[in-house]
C-alpha positions as CSV (number, residue, x, y, z in Angstrom):
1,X,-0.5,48.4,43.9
2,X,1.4,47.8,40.7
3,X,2.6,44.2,39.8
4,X,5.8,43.6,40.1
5,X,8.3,43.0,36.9
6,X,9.4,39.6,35.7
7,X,12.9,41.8,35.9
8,X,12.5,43.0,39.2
9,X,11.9,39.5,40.5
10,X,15.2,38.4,39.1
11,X,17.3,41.2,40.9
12,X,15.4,40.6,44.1
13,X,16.3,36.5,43.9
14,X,19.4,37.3,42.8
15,X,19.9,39.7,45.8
16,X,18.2,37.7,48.2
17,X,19.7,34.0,47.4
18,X,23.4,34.9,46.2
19,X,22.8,32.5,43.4
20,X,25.4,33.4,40.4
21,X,24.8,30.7,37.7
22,X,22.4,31.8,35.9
23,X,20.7,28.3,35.1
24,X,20.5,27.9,39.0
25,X,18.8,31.7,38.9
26,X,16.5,30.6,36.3
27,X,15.5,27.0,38.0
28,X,15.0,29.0,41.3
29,X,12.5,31.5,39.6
30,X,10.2,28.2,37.9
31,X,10.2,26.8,41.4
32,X,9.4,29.7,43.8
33,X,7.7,32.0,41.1
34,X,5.7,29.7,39.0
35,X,3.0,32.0,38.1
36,X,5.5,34.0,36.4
37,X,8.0,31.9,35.0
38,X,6.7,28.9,33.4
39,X,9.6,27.7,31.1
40,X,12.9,27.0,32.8
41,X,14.5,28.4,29.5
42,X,12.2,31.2,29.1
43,X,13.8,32.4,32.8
44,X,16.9,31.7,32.3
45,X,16.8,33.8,29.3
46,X,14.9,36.3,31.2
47,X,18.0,36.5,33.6
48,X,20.5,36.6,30.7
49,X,18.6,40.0,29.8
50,X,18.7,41.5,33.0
51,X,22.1,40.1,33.9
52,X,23.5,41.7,31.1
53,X,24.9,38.2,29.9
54,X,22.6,39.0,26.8
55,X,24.6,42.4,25.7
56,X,24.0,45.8,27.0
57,X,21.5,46.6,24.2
58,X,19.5,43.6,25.4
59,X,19.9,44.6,29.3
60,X,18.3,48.2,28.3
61,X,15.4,47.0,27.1
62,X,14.5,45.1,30.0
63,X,15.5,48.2,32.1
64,X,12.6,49.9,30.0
65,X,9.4,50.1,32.1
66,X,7.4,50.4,28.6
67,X,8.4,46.7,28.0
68,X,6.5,44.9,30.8
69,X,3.0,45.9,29.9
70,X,0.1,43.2,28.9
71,X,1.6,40.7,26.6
72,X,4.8,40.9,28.8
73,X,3.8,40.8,32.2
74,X,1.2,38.2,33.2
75,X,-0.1,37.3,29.4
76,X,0.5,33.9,29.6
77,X,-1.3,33.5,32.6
78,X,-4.3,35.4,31.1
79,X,-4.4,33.3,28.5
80,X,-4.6,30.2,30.7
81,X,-7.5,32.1,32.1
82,X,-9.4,33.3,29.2
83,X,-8.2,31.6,26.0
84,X,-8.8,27.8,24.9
85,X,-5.2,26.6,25.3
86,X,-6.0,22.8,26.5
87,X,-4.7,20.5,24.2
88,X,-6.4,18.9,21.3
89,X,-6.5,14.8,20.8
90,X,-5.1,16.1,16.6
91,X,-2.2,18.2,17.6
92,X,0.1,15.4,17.7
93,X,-0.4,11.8,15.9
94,X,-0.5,8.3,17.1
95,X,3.1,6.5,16.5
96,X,2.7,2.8,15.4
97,X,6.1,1.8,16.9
98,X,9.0,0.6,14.4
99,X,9.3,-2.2,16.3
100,X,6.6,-4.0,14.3
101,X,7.5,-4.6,10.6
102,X,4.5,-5.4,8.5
103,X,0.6,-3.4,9.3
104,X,-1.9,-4.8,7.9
105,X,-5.3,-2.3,7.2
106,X,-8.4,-3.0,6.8
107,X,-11.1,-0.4,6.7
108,X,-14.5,0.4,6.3
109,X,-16.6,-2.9,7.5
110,X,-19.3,-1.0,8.2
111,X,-20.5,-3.6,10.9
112,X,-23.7,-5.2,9.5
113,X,-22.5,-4.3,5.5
114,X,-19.7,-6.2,6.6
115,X,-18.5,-8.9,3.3
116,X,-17.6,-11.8,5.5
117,X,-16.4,-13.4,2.3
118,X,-13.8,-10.2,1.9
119,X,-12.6,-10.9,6.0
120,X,-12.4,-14.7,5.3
121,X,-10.2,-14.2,2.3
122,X,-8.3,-11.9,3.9
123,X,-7.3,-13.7,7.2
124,X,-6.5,-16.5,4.7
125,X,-4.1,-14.8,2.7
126,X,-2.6,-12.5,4.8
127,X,1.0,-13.6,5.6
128,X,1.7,-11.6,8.7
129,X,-0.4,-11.7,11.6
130,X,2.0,-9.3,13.7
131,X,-0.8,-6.2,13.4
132,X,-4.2,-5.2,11.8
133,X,-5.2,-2.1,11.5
134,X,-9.0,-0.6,11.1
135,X,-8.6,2.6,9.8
136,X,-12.0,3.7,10.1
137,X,-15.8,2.6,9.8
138,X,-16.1,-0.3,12.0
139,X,-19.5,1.0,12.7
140,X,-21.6,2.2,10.1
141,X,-24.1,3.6,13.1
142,X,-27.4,3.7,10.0
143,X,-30.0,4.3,13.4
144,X,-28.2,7.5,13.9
145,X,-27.6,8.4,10.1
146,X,-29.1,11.2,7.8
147,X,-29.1,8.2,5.3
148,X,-33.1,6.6,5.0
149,X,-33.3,4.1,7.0
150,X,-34.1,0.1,5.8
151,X,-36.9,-1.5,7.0
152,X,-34.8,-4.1,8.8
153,X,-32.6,-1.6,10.5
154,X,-30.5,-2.6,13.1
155,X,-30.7,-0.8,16.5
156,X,-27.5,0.2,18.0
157,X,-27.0,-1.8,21.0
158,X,-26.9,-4.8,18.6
159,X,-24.8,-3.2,16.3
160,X,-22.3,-2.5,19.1
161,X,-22.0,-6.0,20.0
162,X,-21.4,-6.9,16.3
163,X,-18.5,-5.1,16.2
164,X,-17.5,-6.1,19.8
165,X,-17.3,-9.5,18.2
166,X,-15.4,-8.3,15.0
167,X,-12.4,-6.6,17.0
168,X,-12.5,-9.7,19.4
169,X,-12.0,-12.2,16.6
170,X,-9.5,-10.0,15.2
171,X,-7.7,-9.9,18.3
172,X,-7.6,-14.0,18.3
173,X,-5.9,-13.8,14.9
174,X,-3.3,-10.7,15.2
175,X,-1.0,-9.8,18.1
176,X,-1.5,-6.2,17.8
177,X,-5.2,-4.6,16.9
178,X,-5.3,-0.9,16.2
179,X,-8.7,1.0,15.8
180,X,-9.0,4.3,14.2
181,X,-12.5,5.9,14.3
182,X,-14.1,7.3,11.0
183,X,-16.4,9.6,10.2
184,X,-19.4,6.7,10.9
185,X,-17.5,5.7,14.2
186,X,-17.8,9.4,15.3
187,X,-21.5,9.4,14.5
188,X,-22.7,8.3,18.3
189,X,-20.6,11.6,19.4
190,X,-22.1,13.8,16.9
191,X,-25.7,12.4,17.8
192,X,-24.8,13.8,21.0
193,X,-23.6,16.9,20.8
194,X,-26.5,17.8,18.3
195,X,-29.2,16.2,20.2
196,X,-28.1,15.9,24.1
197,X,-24.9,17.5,24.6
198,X,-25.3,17.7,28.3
199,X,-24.8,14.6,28.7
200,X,-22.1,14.4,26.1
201,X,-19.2,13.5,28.6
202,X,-20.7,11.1,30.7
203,X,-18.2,8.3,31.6
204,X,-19.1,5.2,29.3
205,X,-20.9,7.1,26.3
206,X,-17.5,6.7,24.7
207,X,-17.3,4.8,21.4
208,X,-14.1,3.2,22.9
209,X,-16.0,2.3,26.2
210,X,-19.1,1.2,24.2
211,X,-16.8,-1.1,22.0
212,X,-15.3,-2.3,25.3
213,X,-11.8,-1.8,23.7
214,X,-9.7,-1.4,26.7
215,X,-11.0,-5.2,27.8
216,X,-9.9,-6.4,24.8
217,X,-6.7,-5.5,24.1
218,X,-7.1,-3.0,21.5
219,X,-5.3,0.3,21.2
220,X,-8.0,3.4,19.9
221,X,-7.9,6.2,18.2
222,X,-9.7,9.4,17.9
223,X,-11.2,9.9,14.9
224,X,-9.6,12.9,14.1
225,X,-6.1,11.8,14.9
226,X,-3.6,11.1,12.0
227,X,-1.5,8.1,12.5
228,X,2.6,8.1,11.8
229,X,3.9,4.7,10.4
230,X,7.3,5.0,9.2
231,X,7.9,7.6,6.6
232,X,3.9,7.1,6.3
233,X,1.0,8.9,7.5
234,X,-2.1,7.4,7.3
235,X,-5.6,8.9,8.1
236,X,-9.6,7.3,7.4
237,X,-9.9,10.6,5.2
238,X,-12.4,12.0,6.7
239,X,-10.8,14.5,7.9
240,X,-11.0,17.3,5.6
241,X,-13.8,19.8,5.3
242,X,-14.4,19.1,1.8
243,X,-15.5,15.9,1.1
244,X,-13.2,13.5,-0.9
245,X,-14.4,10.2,-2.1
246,X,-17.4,11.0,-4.6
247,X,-15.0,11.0,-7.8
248,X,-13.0,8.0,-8.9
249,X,-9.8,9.0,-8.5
250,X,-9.5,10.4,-5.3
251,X,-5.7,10.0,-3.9
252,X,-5.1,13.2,-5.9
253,X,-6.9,15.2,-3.7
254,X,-5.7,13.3,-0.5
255,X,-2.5,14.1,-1.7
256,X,-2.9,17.9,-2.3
257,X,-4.5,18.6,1.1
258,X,-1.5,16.4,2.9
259,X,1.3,18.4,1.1
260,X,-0.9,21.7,2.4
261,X,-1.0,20.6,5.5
262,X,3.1,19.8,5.6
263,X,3.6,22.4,4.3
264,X,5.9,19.6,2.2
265,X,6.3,18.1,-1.4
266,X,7.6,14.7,-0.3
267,X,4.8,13.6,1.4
268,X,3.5,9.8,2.1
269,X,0.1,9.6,2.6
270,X,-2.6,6.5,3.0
271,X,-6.5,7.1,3.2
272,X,-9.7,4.8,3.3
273,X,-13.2,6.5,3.7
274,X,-13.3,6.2,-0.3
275,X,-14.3,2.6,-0.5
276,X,-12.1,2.0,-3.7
277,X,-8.7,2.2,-4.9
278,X,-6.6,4.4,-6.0
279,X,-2.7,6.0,-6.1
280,X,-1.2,9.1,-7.1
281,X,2.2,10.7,-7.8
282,X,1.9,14.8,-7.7
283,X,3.6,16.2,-10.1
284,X,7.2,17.2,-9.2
285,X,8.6,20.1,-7.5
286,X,11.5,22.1,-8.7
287,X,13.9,21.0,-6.4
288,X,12.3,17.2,-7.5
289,X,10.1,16.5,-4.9
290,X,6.7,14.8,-5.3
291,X,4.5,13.3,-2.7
292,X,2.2,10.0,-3.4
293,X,-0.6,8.4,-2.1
294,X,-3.0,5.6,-1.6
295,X,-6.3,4.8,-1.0
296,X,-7.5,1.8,0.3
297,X,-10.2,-0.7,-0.7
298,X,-13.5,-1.5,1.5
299,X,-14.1,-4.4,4.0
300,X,-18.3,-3.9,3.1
301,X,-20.3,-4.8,0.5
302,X,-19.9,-3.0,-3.1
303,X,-23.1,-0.8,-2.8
304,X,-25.7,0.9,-0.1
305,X,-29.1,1.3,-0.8
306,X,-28.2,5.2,-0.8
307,X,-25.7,4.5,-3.3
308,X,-26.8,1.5,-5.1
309,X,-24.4,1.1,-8.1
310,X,-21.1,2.6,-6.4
311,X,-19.6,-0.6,-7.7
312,X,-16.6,-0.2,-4.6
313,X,-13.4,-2.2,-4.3
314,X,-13.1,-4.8,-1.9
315,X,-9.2,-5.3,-0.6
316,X,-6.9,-4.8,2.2
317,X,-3.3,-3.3,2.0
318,X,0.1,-4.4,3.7
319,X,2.2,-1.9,4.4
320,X,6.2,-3.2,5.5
321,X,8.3,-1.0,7.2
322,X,12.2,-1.2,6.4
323,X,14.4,0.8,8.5
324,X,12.3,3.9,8.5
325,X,10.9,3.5,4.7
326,X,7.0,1.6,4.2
327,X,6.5,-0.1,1.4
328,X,2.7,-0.1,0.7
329,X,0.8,-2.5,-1.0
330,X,-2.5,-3.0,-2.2
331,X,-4.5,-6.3,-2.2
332,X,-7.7,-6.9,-4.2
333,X,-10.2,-9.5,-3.5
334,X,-12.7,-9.7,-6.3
335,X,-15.6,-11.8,-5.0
C-alpha cells in the first residue's frame, strides 16, 4: 500500500475535525501526526499550500503527485533513522552570563609544571574575585602523552588530585570558577578512544567526573566548545586542525581562522594553548571592518623538557565587560 501524502492528511483532518484556522490545522497535524509533521510552522505552511492560502500556483504544486516522492514524503524521518543528526557539544557555545562584569583567565597550568609563584602573584594582584576562568590545560596528562616521558613522571591518579586541589583553591578565592578543557585535558578521552574505546562511555571516566567538578562548584566545558563573553569569543586554541602556537606571533592566525569561521570581518577573538602573548589587528575590510585578537600568557613554567628554551610568557588577562563591549587586558608577571 502506498503512503499517504503530507497533503492528503491535511484534507482528511480538515474534513474530519472542521477546524478552519489554519494555525489550529497545523497544531492538530504536530499533535496527532507527529511522524509526519514535526515543526508546527512547517505544517502550518504545509496547510497554507494545500488550502490555497499560499496562491493557486502554490496549491498546484502540492496537488502534483510528482512532488511527494523521497525527500518530501518521509525524509526527515529517514534521516532520523539513517543519518547522524544528534547534536554536537560545538554547535552552540557556552554563554558566560552579562551579569558578571570582570573574567578573569588563566590558562595553561599544566598541573605538576604549574609556576606557583605565577598563581601567588596573580591571586595577589588580581582586583576582582567575581570569576576565574581556565581556559584550557589544567592537566598536562605527560603518562598518557606522545611527549618522552621524565624519569620522575607522575602517574595520573596523583595528577588528578593535584588539580582537584587547584580548582578547589580556586573556588575558595573566586565566586564563579569556569573550566574549559584543552587539548592536554582531552588527552584521558583520546587515550580511550585509541586504546579502549569500548569502554569509552562508562559513567565516571569523564574528565569532569575524574576532576569531581560538579562537587565543587565548578561549571565545565567541553574541550571543543567555544565560549561567548560579551562581544568576545574565547576558545584554548586548540581547536583548529592546523596547529597554531609554534611561531611567535600567533594571534594572526587565530584571527584568520575566527573570521573564516564567522564568516565576519569584525570579529573578537581570545586564545591560550600558545603559552605566550600576543595581539593582532587584520587588516581592514572595505566596508572598514577588521577583527582583533589576543593570546594569552601561561600559568606553567617557561620551558618542557620537549621544548627546553621556548622561553613562554607567564601572565593572566582580565577581561571587563561594559554593556555588551569587553575590554581585554593582558597582565605580565615576569618572575
Amino acid at each position: 500500500m502506498s503512503k499517504i501524502s503530507k497533503a492528503d492528511i491535511i484534507r482528511q483532518v480538515i474534513t474530519k475535525t472542521g477546524l478552519t484556522k489554519k494555525k489550529e490545522i497545523a497544531r492538530y497535524l504536530v499533535e496527532h501526526y507527529p511522524n509526519e509533521f514535526t515543526d508546527l510552522e512547517k505544517a502550518r505552511t504545509l496547510v497554507r499550500a494545500v488550502t490555497g492560502a499560499a496562491g493557486e500556483e502554490k496549491r498546484a504544486e502540492f496537488k502534483n503527485p510528482e512532488k511527494f516522492k523521497f525527500f518530501t514524503n518521509g525524509f526527515e524521518t529517514w534521516a532520523s533513522e539513517n543519518l547522524n543528526v544528534e547534536g554536537r557539544p560545538w554547535d552552540t557555545p557556552f554563554e558566560i552570563p552579562s551579569s558578571i562584569k570582570v573574567l578573569n583567565v588563566i590558562a595553561d597550568l599544566h598541573s605538576i609544571h604549574m609556576d606557583y609563584r605565577v598563581m601567588e602573584k596573580f591571586l595577589k594582584d588580581v582586583k576582582d574575585k567575581t570569576a576565574v576562568l581556565i581556559n584550557g590545560d589544567l592537566l598536562d596528562s605527560e603518562s598518557l602523552s606522545r611527549h618522552i616521558k621524565q624519569h620522575n613522571l607522575v602517574g595520573y591518579e596523583k595528577e588528578l588530585e593535584i588539580c582537584q586541589n587547584i580548582l578547589k583553591g580556586l573556588k575558595e578565592e573566586f565566586n564563579h570558577v569556569y573550566f574549559k578543557a584543552g587539548n592536554h585535558d582531552f588527552w584521558l578521552e583520546r587515550y580511550l578512544l585509541i586504546n579502549a574505546r569500548e569502554i569509552f562511555r562508562l559513567r565516571g571516566l569523564q574528565i569532569e567526573e575524574l576532576l569531581q567538578c560538579g562537587a565543587l562548584g565548578v561549571h565545565f566545558i567541553h574541550n571543543l566548545r567555544y565560549i561567548k563573553y560579551g562581544d568576545l569569543d574565547i576558545i584554548h586554541g586548540h581547536e583548529f586542525s592546523s596547529g597554531f602556537g609554534a611561531g611567535k606571533f600567533p594571534a594572526a592566525g587565530y584571527v584568520d581562522k575566527w573570521q573564516t569561521f564567522k564568516k565576519a570581518y569584525d570579529v573578537k577573538i581570545l586564545a591560550s594553548h600558545c603559552h605566550r602573548q600576543d595581539i593582532v589587528m587584520s587588516r581592514r575590510s572595505k566596508d572598514g571592518q577588521y577583527g582583533i585578537g589576543w593570546v594569552t600568557p601561561a600559568f606553567c613554567r617557561k620551558s618542557a623538557q620537549y621544548n627546553p628554551y621556548a622561553g613562554w610568557d607567564n601572565g593572566w588577562t582580565e577581561l571587563v565587560n561594559k554593556d555588551g563591549k569587553v575590554e581585554v587586558t593582558i597582565h605580565i608577571i615576569n618572575i
